[in-house]
C-alpha positions in Angstrom: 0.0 0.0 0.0 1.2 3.6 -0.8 1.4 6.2 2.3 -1.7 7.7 2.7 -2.0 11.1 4.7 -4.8 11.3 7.2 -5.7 15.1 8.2 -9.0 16.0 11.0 -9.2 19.9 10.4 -11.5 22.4 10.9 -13.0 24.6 8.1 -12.0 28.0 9.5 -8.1 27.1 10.6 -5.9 29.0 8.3 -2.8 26.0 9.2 -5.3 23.6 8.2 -5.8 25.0 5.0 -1.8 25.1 4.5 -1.7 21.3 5.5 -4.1 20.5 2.5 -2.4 22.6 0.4 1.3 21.1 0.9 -0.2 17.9 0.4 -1.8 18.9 -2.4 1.2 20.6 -4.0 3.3 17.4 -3.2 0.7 15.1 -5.0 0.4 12.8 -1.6 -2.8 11.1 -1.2 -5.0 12.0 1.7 -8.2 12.1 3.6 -9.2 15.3 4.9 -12.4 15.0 7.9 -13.3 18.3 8.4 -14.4 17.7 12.3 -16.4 21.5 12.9 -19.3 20.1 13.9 -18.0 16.8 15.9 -16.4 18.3 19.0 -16.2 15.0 20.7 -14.8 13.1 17.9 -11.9 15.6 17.4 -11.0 15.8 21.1 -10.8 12.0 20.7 -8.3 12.4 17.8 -6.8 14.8 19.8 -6.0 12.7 23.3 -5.1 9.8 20.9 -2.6 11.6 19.3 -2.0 13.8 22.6 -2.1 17.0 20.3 -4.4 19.7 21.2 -4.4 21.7 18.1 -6.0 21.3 14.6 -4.7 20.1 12.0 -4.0 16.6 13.3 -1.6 14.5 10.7 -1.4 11.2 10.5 0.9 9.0 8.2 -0.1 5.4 7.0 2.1 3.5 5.5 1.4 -0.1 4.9 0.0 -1.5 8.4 1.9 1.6 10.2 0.8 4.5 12.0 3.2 7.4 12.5 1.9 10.8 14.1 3.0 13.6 12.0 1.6 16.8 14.2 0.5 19.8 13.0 1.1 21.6 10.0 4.9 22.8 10.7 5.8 19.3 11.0 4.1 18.3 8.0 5.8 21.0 6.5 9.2 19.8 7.9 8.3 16.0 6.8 7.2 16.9 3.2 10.6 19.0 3.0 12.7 15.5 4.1 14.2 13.9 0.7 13.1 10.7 1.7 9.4 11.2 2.0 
């Protein structure tokens, strides 16, 4: 299987909207779950994860999960040569 990005977001977070972007712009395949109106779902995500900020990334890559973080690590990660 090919890495897949996960992203929970909300619609108004200006990061959240650079996260899809970079993705985007680096042709990496995601899933976006824009979480506005499912509080308890995100804050879920969130204590998973233990990151309290939107956007959440997530990395899966064959039967591996890897927590990214928010958008300056994506950032960071898409910017690694090896990714």
């Amino acid at each position: 299987m090919a890495k897949h990005y996960t992203l929970w977001v909300k619609a108004d977070c200006c990061f959240c909207v650079k996260a899809q972007r970079a993705l985007l712009k680096n042709i990496k395949s995601h899933t976006v779950h824009v979480m506005d109106e499912k509080a308890e779902e995100l804050a879920e995500v969130q204590k998973l994860w233990n990151h309290l900020t939107v956007p959440v990334v997530v990395l899966h890559d064959d039967d591996r999960e890897t927590f990214i973080g928010g958008y300056t690590e994506l950032k960071e990660h898409l910017d690694a040569k090896d990714v």
